[in-house]
N, C-alpha and C positions, 0 to 999 in steps of 0.2 A: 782919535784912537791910534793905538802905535801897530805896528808888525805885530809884536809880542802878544798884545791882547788879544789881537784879531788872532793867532795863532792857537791861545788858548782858549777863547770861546768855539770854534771850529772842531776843537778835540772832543769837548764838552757834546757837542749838537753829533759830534758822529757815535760818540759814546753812547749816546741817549739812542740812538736808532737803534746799537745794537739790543736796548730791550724792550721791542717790538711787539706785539702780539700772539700769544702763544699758538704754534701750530699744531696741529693734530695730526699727529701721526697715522701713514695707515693700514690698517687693519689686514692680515691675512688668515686664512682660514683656521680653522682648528688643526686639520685635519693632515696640515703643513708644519703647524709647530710643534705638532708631535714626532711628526715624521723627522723633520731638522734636528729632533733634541730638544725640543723646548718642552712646554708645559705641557703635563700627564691631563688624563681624562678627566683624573681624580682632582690635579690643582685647576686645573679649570672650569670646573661647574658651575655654574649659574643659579641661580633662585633660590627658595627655601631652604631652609632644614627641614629634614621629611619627622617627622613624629617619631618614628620609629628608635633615634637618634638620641630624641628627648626620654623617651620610655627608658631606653637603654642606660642612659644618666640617673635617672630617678632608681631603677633597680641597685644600681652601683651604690647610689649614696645611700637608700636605705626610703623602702616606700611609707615606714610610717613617720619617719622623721619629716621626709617632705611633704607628708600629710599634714601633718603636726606645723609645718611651716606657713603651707597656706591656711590652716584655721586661724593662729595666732595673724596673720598680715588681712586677713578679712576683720577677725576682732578688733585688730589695731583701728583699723579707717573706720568702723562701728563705733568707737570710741572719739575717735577726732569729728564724723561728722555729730557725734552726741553732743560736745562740747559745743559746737556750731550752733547747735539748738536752742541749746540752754543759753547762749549771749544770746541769742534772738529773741527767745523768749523772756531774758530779761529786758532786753531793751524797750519789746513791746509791753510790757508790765511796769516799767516808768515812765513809758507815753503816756497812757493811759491814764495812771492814779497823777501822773505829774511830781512823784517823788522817790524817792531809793531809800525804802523803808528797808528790803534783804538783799542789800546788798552781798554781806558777811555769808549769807545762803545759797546767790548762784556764785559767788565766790570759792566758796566751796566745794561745788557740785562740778564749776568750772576746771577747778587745780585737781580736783579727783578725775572727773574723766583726763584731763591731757596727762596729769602723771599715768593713769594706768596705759593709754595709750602709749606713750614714750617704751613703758615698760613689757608693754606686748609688744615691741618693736625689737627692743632687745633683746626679751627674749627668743624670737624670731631666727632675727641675725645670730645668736649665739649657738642655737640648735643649729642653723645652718652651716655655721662655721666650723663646730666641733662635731656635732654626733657625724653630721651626714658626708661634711669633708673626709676626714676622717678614715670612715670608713669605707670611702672611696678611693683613697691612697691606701688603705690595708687591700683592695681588692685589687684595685691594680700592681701594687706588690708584691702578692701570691701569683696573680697572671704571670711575671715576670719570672720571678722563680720557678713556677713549676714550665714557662715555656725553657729558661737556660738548662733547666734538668732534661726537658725532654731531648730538646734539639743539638746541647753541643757538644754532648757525648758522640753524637752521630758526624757531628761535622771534625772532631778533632780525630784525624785515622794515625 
């Protein structure tokens, strides 16, 4: 081996050390990094979303639309696990006789339940996207405007 090589395998093996093991940084209190300027109460929280949170959402976007959301999403899998049924119980219904006399019949039954499934899904998503978004951003958009009305008359002297 030459100088040259041994030089550049050497650079290689120090290189490789530099990406070593990741170390864990550590940790100081909360109550420090709010104090230094760091993270608020508020970006700091830990665990759940309290419910109260979720209600709040649901009021905004509109309580019979995401009514109307989870009936269609319970209907939907009503529909998909139906489908499930019907190839099961086709399949056990040519074990049995030993031939595929209605086919063209759970065939049928088969493409009717996943179409309407497909289509309570859509439907679903689309109430969700339009009624209840929607008018979620209408209410948040009045909030807006009626706080710039309240507040920056006050604030501009």
């Amino acid at each position: 081996m030459t100088a040259e090589k041994i030089d550049t395998i050497g650079e290689k093996l120090t290189r490789k050390k530099s990406f070593g093991r990741a170390v864990v940084a550590p940790v100081t209190s909360q109550s420090t990094k709010a104090a230094s300027g760091g993270l608020s109460e508020e970006q700091s929280s830990q665990g759940r979303v309290k419910s109260h949170v979720y209600w709040r959402y649901v009021e905004a976007a509109s309580r019979t639309g995401f009514a109307f959301f989870v009936i269609f999403s319970i209907l939907q899998q009503v529909m998909q696990i139906s489908g499930t049924f019907a190839l099961k119980h086709w399949s056990e219904g040519n074990r049995e006789s030993g031939e595929n006399k209605s086919a063209v019949k759970f065939l049928w039954a088969y493409g009717l339940l996943s179409l309407s499934a497909t289509m309570l899904n859509c439907l679903g998503s689309i109430l969700m996207l339009v009624l209840c978004s929607l008018r979620s951003s209408k209410h948040l958009h009045d909030a807006v405007r009626w706080f710039r009305w309240l507040v920056l008359p006050h604030l501009i002297i």
